[in-house]
N, C-alpha and C positions, 0 to 999 in steps of 0.2 A: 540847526537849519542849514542845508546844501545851497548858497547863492549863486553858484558858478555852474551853469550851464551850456554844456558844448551840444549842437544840435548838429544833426545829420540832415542832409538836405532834402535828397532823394528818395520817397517814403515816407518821409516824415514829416517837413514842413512843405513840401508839394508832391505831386501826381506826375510825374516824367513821363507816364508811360508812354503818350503817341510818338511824344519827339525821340524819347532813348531809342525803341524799338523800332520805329521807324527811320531812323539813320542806320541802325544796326542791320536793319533790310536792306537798306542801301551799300552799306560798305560791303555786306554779303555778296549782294548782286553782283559786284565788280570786281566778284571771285566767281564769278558763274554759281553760285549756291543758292538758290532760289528758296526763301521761307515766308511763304504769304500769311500765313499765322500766327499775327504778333504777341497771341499768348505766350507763344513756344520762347521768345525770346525777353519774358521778365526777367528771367535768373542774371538779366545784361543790370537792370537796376542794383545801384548798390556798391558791389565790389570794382578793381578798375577793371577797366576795358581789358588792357593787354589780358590780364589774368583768363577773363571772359574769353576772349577768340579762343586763347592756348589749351581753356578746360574745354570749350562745348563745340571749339570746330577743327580743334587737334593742329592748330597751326602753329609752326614754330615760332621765336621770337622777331626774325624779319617782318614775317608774313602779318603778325598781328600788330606790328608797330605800322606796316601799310593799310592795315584795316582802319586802324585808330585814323592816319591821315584820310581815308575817303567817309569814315565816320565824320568829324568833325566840318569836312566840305561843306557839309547838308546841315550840320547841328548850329553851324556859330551865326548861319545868320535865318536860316527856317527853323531847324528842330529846339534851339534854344525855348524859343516862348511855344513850343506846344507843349503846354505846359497849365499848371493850377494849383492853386494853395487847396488843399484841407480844407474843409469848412471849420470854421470855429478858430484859425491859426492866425488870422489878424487881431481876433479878441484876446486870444491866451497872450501872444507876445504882450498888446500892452498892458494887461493884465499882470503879467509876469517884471514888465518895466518898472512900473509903478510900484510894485512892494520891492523896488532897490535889487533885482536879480542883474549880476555881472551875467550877459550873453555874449556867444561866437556860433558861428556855423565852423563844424568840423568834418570837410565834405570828399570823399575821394574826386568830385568832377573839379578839372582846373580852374583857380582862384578866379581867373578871368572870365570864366563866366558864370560862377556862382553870381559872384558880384551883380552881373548883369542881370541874371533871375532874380536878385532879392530887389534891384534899383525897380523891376521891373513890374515886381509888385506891391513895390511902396513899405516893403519893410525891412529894408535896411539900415532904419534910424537907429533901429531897437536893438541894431547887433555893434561892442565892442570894439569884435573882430570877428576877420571872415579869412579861413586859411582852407585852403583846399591843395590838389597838385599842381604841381607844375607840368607845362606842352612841354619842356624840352625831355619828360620821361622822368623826374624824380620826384621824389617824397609823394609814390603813389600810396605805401602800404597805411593801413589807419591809423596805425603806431604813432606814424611818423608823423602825421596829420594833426594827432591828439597833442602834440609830446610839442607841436610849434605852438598850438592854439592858448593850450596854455600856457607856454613860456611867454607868450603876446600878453593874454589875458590877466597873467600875474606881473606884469611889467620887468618883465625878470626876475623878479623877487621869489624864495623859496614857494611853489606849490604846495599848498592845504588840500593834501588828497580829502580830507573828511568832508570839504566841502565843496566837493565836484560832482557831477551827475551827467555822463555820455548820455543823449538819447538820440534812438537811432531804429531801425527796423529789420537788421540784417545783423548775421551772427558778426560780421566784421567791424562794428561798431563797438560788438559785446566785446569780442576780442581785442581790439583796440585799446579799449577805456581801461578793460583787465590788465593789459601788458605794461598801463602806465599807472597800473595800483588805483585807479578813480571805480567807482560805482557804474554800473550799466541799467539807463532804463529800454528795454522793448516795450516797442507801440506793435500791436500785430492789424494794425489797420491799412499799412503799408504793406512790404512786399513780402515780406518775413513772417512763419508761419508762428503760430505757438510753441507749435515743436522744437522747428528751427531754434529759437529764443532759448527753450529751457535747456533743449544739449548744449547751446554756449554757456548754460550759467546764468543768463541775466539775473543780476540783483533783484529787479522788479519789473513786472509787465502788467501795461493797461493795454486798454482794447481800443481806446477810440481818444479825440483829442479832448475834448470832455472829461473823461479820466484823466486823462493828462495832467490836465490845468489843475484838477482838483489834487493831485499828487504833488505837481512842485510847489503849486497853497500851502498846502498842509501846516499846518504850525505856524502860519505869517499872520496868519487874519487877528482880530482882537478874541480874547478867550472873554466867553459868555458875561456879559454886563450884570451884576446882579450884587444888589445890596450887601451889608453884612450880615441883616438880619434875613434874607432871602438863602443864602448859603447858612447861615444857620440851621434854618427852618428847615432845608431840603437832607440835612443830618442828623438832628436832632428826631424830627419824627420817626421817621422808619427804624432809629436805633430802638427809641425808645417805646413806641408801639410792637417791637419785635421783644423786647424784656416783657414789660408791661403783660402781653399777650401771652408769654412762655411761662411766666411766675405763676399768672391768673390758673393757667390751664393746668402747673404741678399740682397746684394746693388741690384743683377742683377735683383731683385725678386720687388722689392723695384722701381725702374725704369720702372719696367712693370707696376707695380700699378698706378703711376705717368702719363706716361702714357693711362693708360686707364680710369683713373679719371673723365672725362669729362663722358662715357658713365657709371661708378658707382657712380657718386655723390649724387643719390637717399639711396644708399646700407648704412644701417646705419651700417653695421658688418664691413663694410672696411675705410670706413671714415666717418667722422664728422667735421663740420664749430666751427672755432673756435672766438672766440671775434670780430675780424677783416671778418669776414664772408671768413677765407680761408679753406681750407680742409686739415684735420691733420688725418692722421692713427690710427685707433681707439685701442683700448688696445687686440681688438680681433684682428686685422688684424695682430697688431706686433707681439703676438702670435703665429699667423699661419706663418706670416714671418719669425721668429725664428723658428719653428719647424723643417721650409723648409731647412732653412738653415744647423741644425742639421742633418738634415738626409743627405744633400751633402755631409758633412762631413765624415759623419758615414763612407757612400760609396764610397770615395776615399782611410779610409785605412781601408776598408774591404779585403780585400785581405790578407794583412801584420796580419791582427785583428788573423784571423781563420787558419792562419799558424802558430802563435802563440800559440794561443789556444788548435790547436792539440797536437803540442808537448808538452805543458803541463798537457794533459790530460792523454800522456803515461807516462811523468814521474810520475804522481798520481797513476794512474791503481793500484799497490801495493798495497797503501797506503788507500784505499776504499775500496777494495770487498766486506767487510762486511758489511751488509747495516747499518747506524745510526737508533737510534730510534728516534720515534716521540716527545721523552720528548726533545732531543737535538735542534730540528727544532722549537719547542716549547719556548725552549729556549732562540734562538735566534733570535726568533722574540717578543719577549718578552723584550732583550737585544735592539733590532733596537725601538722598541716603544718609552721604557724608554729613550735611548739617545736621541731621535727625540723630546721629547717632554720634555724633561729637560732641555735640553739644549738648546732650542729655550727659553722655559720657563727663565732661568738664563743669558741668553744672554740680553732678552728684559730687566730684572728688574732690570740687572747689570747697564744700561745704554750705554751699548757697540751698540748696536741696534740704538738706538736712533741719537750717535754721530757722526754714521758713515755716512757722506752724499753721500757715495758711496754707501752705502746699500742700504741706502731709496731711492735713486732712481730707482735701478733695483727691489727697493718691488713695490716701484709704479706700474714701467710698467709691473710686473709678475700678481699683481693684481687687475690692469684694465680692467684686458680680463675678460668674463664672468666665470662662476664655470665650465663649462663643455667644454669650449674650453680651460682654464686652464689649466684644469688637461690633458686632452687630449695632449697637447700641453706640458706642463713643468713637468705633472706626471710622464707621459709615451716615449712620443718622446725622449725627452731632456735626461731622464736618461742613456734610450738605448746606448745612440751617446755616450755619457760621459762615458758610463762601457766598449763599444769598445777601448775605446784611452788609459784609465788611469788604468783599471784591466788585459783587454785584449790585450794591446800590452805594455804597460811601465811598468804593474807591473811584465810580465812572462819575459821581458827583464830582469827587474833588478833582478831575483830570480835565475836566468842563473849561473851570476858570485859574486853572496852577499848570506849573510845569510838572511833567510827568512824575522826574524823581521827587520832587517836592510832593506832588500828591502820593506818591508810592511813601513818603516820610511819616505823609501825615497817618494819612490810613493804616500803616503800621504800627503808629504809635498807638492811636486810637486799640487799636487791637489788642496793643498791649496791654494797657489801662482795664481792658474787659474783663482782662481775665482776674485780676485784683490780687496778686501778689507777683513779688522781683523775681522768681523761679521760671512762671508760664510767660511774665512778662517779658523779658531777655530771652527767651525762646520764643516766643510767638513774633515779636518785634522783625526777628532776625529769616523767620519763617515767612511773615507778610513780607519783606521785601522781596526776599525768592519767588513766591508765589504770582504778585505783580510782576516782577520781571519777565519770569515765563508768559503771564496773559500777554503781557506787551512785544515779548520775542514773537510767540505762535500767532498770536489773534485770536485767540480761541479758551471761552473762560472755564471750561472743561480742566485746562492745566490746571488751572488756581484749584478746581475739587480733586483732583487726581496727587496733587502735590500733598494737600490736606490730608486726606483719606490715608497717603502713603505713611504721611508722617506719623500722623497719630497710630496707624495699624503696628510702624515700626516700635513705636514706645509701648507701646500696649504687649504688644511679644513678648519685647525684652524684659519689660519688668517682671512678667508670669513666668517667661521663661531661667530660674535662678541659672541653672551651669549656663548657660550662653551670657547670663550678666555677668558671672563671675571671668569671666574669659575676657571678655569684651573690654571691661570697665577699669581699665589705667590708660595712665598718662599718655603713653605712645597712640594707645589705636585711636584715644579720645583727639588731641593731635593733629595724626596723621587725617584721621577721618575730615575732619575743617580743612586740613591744606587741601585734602581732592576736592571737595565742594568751592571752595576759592580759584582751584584752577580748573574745574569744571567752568565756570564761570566764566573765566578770565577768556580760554577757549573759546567758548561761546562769540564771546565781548569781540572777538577777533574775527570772527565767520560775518557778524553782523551788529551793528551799533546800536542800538535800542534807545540810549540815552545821550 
């Protein structure tokens, strides 16, 4: 959790705009430049002044250090208070006080009268520190602003970049916070466009102060109150309504075949005569049996899946706006290769594979069906059904009332356990935490089926395919493939903190 908040003033926690722009009309005027238009002069909000004159009225460094003086003529004791908070900016601060948030204003306008705006609107209690420039012309740039606020705010003591959050409305905040290694949030309710925000980068953007609040919340509040046996309850059944419903519907499926054998005993895709000339279920038919069965599944806690899922798609909302790039998706499919193929790889050479007579038999019957009912069948079906139960309903259970890794632990483990031997188990284990990592990196539980799907499609190749196993399958690539997915990861870990 980020407790250290540095707040930009201008934008963000108030509305400047009659007093800025209208000073700025003033100082103009007494350069003869007449701009009765004080839309035309928002771009004054925000960065410092000098910088202002020198880009949008081409005056040299003199010229705009005289503007600054017939600016402030009019500001320090009219244009100061035309002025106004945010709606909603006296609730969030104490809102934000009271769950123990260290604040400061981090403001390019002069300390002195920051001050006097926040005395003025009665919320100066709630701030730390208040560091802005200085009149005599220094530590205008944001850098510089950030780099005081929190040397103030950490009493000098070494800064916890992890635990800082710029927010601000203008790319020079973004810039700022960036240049001092802290997180950037943009508000686009203020002066700064959406646009503006994502060419700086901003780590995260809300849209309104509402957002806001609910953003630097996040993760302070108490996690859902709720019994042992209520958490039980909310895991227990969907696991076991999702078996229950999937066994019921093999057998029923299975029975039918049975009976209708007589008029398929010609179909080689559904059976075949085995030694004794009886008729046995062929590796494709069990396939498609199991597929069936998966999707009954699926469909019984469908319902419980996507009510879930919603609500955890608004608790994310915040936590995404910003779109990831392509190097991160990159990444982590880079991360699901290497795991997939490492660790299948290191599983087999270990011996682990081999000893488990549990395994081998469910590799048997996975890879008795042909390639294309296969994958159809155990790529795609099977993953689907499995990311509804253990991503989509037990792991947004557990995220409710646990901490994220801790619930990313459990649900892993649980996942483990499913699969009923030490082989899928230590693969899948290792697979659900990647898989939640990604849902919680993206926001989007499409990763966790995408990761799935890839995985198993990977294992399902390789084993059909022998020359590619035989290539593949020693020590080094097994190896090397886990460090890339490790520092796929770690990469990652470094772009953006998850946990």
């Amino acid at each position: 959790m980020k407790n250290y908040l540095l707040f930009d003033l201008d934008g963000t926690l108030t509305d400047p705009k009659e007093g800025i722009c209208t000073c700025v009309q003033y100082a103009l005027d007494s350069f003869g430049i007449q701009e009765p238009d004080l839309d035309k002069l928002e771009p004054f909000i925000g960065p410092p002044l000098k910088d202002s004159f020198m880009e949008f009225y081409h005056m040299d460094e003199a010229g705009a250090e005289a503007a600054i003086e017939k600016y402030r003529e009019r500001f320090q004791d009219k244009g100061i208070f035309e002025n106004k908070l945010y709606d909603g900016i006296p609730e969030m601060l104490r809102a934000l006080n009271s769950r123990g948030m260290f604040m400061a204003v981090a403001s390019s306008k002069p300390t002195v009268y920051v001050r006097r705006i926040l005395e003025h609107f009665k919320i100066e209690k709630y701030f730390k520190v208040v560091v802005g420039s200085e009149l005599d012309g220094t530590r205008t740039s944001k850098a510089e602003v950030v780099t005081e606020a929190l040397r103030q705010l950490f009493d000098g003591n070494p800064v916890d970049k992890t635990r800082v959050y710029m927010i601000g409305d203008r790319k020079y905040d973004v810039e700022g916070a960036h240049a001092f290694g802290v997180e950037a949030v943009g508000v686009t309710y203020g002066y700064g466009s959406m646009e503006e925000l994502k060419e700086a980068r901003a780590d995260y953007i809300v849209r309104s102060v509402e957002e806001l609040q609910k953003f630097l919340l996040r993760g302070t509040g108490e996690k859902e109150k709720l019994s042992a046996s209520q958490r039980i309850f909310q895991l227990v059944i969907p696991f076991f309504m999702f078996l229950m419903v999937r066994n019921v519907a093999i057998r029923i499926i299975i029975m039918l075949l049975v009976s209708a054998s007589g008029r398929m005993a010609d179909s080689n895709f559904w059976f075949v005569k085995n030694a004794e000339g009886l008729l046995e279920v062929t590796g494709n038919g069990s396939a498609v049996v199991s597929a069936l069965g998966y999707v009954a599944g699926a469909l019984s806690i469908l319902t419980i899946a996507k009510r879930t899922l919603t609500r955890t798609a608004e608790d994310m909302k915040l936590m995404h706006i910003r779109e990831e790039s392509g190097k991160s998706y990159a990444l982590l499919a880079l991360a699901a290769v290497g795991l997939v193929l490492g660790g299948n790889v290191v599983l087999s050479l270990s011996g682990l594979a081999g000893a488990s007579e549990t395994y081998q038999e469910v590799a048997g019957n996975q890879y008795s069906a042909s390639l294309l009912v296969g994958v159809v069948c155990y790529a795609l079906i099977t993953p689907i059904a499995e990311e509804l139960l253990f991503r989509g309903v037990m792991y947004n259970c557990l995220r409710r009332y646990m901490k994220l890794s801790a619930a990313m632990v459990m649900s892993s483990a649980l996942f483990a356990i499913y699969h009923g031997n030490s082989v899928q188990g230590i693969y899948a284990f290792a697979a659900g935490c990647l898989m939640v990592y990604g849902y919680e990196y993206f926001g989007d539980f499409r990763i966790c089926v995408g990761i799935h799907i890839l995985a198993n499609l990977s294992v399902y190749l390789l084993s059909n395919l022998a020359p590619v196993s035989a290539v593949l399958v020693n020590w080094p690539v097994g190896l090397v493939c886990l460090a890339c997915a490790a520092g796929s990861v770690w990469l990652m870990h470094q772009e953006k903190k998850v946990f």
